[in-house]
N, C-alpha and C positions, 0 to 999 in steps of 0.2 A: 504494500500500500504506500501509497507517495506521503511523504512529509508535509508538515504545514510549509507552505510557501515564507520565507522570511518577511519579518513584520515592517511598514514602512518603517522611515527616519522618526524617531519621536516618541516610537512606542518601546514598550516592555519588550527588553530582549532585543534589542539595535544593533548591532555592529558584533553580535558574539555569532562564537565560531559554531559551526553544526558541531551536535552530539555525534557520537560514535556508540556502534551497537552494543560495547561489554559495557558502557557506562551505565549502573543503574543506580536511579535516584531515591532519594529518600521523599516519602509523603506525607503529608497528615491534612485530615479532615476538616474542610472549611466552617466556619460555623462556630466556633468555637465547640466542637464533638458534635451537633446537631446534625444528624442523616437526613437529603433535601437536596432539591434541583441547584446549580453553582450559580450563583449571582454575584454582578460587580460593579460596586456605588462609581460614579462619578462619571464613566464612558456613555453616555447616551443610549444604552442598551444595557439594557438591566440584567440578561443572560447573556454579555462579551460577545466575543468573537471567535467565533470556533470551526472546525471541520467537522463533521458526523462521518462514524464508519459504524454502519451495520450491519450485525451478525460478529461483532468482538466482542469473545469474553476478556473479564479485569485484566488478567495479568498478560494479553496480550494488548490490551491498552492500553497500561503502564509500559511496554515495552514500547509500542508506537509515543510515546511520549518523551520517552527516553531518548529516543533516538533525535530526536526535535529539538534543536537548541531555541525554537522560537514556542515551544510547547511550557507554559507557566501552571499547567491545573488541568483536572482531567471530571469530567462526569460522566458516570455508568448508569443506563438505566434498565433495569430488569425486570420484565413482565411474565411470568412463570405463566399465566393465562395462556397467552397467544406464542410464548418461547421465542418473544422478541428480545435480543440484547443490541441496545445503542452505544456506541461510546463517541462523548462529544472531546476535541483535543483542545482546549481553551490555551487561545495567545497573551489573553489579559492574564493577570492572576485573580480568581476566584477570592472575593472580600468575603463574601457570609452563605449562607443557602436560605432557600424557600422550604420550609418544612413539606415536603411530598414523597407518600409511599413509594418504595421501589428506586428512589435516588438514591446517589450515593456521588458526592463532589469530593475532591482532592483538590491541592495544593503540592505545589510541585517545590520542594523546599531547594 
């Protein structure tokens, strides 16, 4: 799957070098611990700016993440109903979540 395209002049994550694939990064939970959709105060879009890739499970969307030096925060959504799994690759970093079943947002530390 393709990487996030590198973010313009201005934004989070500017001028840094692409990840490489053995790099794995350390996460933690936006929201202060709160499970919920990733939300990010001050960018004009309340849910950032992201890629979707459908049909990844977690720990291959933490690897897609990884690999993305423009990739700041990551959210999983998982619907056991219909065996949908989402993962959105967020360029902002992820400030707080939306309390909502079946989310789950990160922060890309």
């Amino acid at each position: 799957a393709p990487a996030l395209p590198p973010p313009a002049a201005g934004q989070a994550g500017a001028g840094q070098a692409a990840g490489s694939a053995s790099r794995r990064s350390t996460y933690y939970v936006a929201g202060f611990g709160q499970q919920g959709a990733c939300r990010v105060r001050g960018r004009g879009q309340p849910s950032g700016d992201y890629a979707e890739r459908w049909g990844v499970r977690e720990e291959e969307c933490r690897r897609l993440c990884d690999e993305s030096a423009a990739c700041r925060g990551l959210e999983m959504k998982t619907d056991r109903r219909v065996a949908m799994q989402r993962c959105e690759l967020h360029r902002w970093a992820p400030t707080h979540t939306l309390p909502m079943p079946g989310f789950l947002c990160f922060v890309k530390a």
